[in-house]
ZADO-1210 file (C-alpha; in nm, 4 decimals, padded with zeros to 6 digits):
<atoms>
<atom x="03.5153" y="01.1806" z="-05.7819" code="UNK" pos="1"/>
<atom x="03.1392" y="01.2481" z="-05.6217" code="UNK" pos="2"/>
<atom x="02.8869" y="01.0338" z="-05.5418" code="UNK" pos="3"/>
<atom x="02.5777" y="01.0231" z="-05.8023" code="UNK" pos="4"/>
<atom x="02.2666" y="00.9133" z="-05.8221" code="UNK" pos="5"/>
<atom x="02.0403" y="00.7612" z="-06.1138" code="UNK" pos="6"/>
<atom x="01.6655" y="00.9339" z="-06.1667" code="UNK" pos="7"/>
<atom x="01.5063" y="00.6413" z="-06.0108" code="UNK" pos="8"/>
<atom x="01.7149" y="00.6460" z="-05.6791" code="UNK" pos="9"/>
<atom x="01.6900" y="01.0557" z="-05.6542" code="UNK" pos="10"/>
<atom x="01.3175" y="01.0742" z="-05.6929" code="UNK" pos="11"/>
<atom x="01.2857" y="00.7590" z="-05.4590" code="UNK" pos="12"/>
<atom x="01.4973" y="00.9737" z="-05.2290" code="UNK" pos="13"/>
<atom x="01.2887" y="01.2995" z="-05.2538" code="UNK" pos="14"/>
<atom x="00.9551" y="01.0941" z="-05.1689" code="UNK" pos="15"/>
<atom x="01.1282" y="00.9457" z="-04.8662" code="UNK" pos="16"/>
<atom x="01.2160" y="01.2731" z="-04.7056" code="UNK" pos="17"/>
<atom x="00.8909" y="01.4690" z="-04.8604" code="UNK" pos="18"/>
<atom x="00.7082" y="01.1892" z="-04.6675" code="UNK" pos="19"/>
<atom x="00.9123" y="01.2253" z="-04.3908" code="UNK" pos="20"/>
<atom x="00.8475" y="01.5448" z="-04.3562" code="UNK" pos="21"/>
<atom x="01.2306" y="01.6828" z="-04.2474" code="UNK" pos="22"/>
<atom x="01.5804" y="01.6431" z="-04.3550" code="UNK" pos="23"/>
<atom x="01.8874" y="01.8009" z="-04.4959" code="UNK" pos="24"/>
<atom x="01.9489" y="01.4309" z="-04.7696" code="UNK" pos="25"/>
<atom x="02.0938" y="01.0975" z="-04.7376" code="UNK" pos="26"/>
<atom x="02.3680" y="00.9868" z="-04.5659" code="UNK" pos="27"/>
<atom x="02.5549" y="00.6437" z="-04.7261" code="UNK" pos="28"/>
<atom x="02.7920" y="00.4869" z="-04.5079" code="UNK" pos="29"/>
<atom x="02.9950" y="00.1540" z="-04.4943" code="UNK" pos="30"/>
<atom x="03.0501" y="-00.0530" z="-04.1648" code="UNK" pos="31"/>
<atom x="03.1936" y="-00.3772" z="-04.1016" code="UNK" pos="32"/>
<atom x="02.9732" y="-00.6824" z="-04.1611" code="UNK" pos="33"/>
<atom x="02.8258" y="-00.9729" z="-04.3888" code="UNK" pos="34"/>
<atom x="03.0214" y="-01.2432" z="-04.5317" code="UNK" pos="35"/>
<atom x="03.2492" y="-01.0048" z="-04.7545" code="UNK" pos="36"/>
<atom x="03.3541" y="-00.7589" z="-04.5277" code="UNK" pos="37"/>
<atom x="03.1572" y="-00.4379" z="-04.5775" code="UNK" pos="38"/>
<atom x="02.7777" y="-00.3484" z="-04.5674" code="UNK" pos="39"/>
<atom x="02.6618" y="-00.0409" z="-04.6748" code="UNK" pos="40"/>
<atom x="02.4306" y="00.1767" z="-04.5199" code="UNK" pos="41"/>
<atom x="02.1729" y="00.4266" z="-04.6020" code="UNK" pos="42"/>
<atom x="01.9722" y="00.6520" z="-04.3557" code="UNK" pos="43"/>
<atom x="01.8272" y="01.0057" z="-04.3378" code="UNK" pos="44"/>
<atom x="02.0551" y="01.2514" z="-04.2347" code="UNK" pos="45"/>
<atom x="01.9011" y="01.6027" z="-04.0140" code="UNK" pos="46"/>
<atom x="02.2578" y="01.7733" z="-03.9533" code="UNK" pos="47"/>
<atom x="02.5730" y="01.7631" z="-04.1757" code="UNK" pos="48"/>
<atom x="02.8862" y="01.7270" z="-03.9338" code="UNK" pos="49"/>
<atom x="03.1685" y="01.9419" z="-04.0037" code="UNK" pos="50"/>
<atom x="03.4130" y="01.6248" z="-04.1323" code="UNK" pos="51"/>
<atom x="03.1205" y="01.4827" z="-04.3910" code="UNK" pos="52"/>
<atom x="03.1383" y="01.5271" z="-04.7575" code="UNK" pos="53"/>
<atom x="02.8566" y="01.6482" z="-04.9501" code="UNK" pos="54"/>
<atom x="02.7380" y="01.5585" z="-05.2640" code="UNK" pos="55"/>
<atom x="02.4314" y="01.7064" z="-05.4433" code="UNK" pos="56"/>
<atom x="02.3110" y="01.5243" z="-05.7424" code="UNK" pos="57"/>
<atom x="01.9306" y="01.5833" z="-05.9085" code="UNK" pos="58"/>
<atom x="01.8616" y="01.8144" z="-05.5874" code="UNK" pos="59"/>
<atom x="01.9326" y="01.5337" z="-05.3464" code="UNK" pos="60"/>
<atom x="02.2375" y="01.5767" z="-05.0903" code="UNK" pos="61"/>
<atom x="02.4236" y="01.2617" z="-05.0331" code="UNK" pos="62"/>
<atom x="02.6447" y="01.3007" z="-04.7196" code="UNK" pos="63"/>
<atom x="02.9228" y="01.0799" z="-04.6535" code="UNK" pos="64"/>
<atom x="03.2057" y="01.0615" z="-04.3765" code="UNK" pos="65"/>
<atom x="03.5308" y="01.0507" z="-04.4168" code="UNK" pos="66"/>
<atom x="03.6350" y="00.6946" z="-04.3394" code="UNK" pos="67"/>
<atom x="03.3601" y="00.5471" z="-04.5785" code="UNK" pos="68"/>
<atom x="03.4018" y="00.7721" z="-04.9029" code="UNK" pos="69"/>
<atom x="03.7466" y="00.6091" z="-04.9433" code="UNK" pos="70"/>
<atom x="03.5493" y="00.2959" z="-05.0053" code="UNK" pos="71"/>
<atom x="03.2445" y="00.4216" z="-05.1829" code="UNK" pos="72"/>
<atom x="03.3701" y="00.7537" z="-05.3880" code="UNK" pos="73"/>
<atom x="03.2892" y="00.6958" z="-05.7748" code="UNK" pos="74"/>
<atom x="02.9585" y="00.5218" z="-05.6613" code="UNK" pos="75"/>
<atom x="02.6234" y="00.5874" z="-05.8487" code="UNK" pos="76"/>
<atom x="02.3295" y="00.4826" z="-05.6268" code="UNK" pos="77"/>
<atom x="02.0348" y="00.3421" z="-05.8237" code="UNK" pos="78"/>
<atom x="01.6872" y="00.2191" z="-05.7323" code="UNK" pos="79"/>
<atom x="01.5676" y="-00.1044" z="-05.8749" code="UNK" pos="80"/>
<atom x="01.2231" y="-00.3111" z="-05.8867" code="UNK" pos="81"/>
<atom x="01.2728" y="-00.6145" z="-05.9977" code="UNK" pos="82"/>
<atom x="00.9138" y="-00.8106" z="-05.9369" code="UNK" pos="83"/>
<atom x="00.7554" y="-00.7599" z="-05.6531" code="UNK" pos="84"/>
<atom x="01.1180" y="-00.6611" z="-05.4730" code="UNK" pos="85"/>
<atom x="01.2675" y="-00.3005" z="-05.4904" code="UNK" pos="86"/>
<atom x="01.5346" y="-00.1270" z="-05.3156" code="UNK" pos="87"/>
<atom x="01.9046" y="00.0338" z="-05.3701" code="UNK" pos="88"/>
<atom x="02.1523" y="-00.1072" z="-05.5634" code="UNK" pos="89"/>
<atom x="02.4968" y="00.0597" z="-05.5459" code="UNK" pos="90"/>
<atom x="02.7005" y="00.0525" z="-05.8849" code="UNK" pos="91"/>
<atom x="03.0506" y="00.0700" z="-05.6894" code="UNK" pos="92"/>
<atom x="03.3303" y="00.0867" z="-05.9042" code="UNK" pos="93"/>
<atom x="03.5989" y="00.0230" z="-05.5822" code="UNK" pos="94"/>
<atom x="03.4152" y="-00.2861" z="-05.5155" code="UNK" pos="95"/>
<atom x="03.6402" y="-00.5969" z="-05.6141" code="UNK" pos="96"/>
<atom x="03.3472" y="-00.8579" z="-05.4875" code="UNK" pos="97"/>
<atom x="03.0383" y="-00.8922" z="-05.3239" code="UNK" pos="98"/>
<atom x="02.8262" y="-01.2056" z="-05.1370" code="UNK" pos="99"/>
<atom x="02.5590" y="-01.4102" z="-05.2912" code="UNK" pos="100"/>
<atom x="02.3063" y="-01.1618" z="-05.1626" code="UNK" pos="101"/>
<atom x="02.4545" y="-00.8196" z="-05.2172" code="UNK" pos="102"/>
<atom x="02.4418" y="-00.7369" z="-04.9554" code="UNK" pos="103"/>
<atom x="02.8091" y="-00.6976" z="-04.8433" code="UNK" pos="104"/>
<atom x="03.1399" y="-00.6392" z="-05.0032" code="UNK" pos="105"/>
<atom x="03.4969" y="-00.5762" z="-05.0323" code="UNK" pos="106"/>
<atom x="03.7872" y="-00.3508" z="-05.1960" code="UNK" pos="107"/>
</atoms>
């Protein structure tokens, strides 16, 4: 499976880093937190370690290590505005539930 992302989240992406002014994509991530179990997380990544997976979707690299892509692999990474809020929303098909907020889950 891969990692994909939707027009809205890629172009969102390539803004970030154009305004940013440096960086090889995103890396996505899980760690353990929030009422369900799991948080993701999203930051810029500058190097690409030798154990990460890459995915490149709409000319955006999406690195991910090893221990989270068993949790996240089939996801499709999407950004939303919904009123006056925006941000990611991760379509994750391993996900069995999330919290009230979204902002945690589990598998």
């Amino acid at each position: 499976m891969a990692i994909t992302l939707t027009n809205s989240a890629a172009n969102r992406v390539q803004a970030f880093l154009a305004n940013r002014g440096k960086g090889v994509g995103l890396r996505l991530g899980v760690k353990t937190s929030g009422c369900s179990g799991m948080a993701y997380v999203l930051e810029f990544a500058d190097i690409i370690n030798d154990d990460d997976s890459v995915f490149e979707d709409k000319n955006v690299k999406v690195i991910v290590d090893k221990k989270s892509l068993v949790y996240i692999d089939g996801t499709e990474l999407d950004f939303v505005k919904e009123g006056l809020n925006e941000g990611f929303k991760f379509n994750n098909p391993n996900a069995q539930n999330e919290c009230g907020c979204g902002e945690s889950f589990n598998v």
